[in-house]
N, C-alpha and C positions, 0 to 999 in steps of 0.2 A: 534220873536226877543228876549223877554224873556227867554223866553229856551238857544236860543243861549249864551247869558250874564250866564245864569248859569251852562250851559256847559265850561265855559272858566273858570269864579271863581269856581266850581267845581274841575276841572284840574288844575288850580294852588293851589286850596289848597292841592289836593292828590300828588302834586308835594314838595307842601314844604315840608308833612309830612314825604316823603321816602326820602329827602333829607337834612332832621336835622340829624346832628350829634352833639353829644357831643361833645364840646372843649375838647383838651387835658387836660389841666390843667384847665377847668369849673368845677361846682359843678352841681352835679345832681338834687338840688332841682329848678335849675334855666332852666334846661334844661327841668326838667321836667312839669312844671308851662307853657314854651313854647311848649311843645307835648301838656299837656291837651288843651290847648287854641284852638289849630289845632283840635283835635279830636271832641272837643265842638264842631268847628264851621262847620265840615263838617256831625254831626249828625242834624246840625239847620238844615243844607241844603237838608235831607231827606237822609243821603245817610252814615248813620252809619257804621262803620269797627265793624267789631266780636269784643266779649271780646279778643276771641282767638291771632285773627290777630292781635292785636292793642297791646297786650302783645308784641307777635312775633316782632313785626316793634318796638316798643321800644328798647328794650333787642337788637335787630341788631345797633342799633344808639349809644350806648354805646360805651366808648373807650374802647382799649384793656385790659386797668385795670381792667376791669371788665369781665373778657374773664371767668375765675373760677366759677365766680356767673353764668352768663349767662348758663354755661355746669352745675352746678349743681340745677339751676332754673328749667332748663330744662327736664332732667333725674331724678329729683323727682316727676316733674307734678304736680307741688306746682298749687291748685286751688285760684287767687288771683284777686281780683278786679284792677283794671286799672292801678290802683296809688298807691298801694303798693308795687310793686317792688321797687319804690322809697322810698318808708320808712324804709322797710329791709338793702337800700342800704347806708341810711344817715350815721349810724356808720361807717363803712367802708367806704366811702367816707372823713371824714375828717382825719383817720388815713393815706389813701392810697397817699392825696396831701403832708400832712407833709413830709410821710415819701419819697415821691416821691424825693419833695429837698433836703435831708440827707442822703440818703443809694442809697450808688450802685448795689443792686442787682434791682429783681424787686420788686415792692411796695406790691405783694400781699405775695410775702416769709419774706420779713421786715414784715409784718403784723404778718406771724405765727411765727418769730421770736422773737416780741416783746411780741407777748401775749406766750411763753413757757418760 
């Protein structure tokens, strides 16, 4: 009967994890605070995700704001502990809401526009 209960809170946490997404207009430390929490709590449960994966399945969860970073996180094969893709992302993150409100292009060409 034990096993069973952990086979179901198992599957639902492996369920919330592939199914967080980032809010559109969310902030990435908030989302990301809610992934480590998940990821904590299915490593208590014996049943840890790769550094690999656990990147992977982050970096997917992402809005499309972050479609750029994603493609050059990936194609550099940045070696990164769990939680720092979110620290790399903070700067960029608070420029990309701003300018999200203000500029009609996309938020990540506002960005290389503001900073040239």
């Amino acid at each position: 009967m034990f096993q069973e209960q952990a086979r179901t809170v198992r599957f639902n946490v492996v369920q919330s994890i592939l199914g967080h997404k980032q809010q559109e207009n969310g902030y990435v430390s908030s989302h990301a605070l809610k992934f480590k929490g998940y990821l904590d709590f299915i490593e208590r449960l014996g049943f840890p995700f790769t550094h690999e994966l656990a990147i992977n399945v982050i970096l997917i969860s992402l809005t499309s704001s972050y479609k750029q970073f994603t493609m050059t996180y990936c194609m550099n094969d940045l070696e990164k502990r769990t939680m720092e893709p979110y620290g790399i992302l903070k700067i960029p993150e608070e420029r990309i809401v701003s300018l999200s409100n203000t500029s009609s292009t996309s938020p990540l060409l506002a960005i290389r526009e503001a900073g040239s």
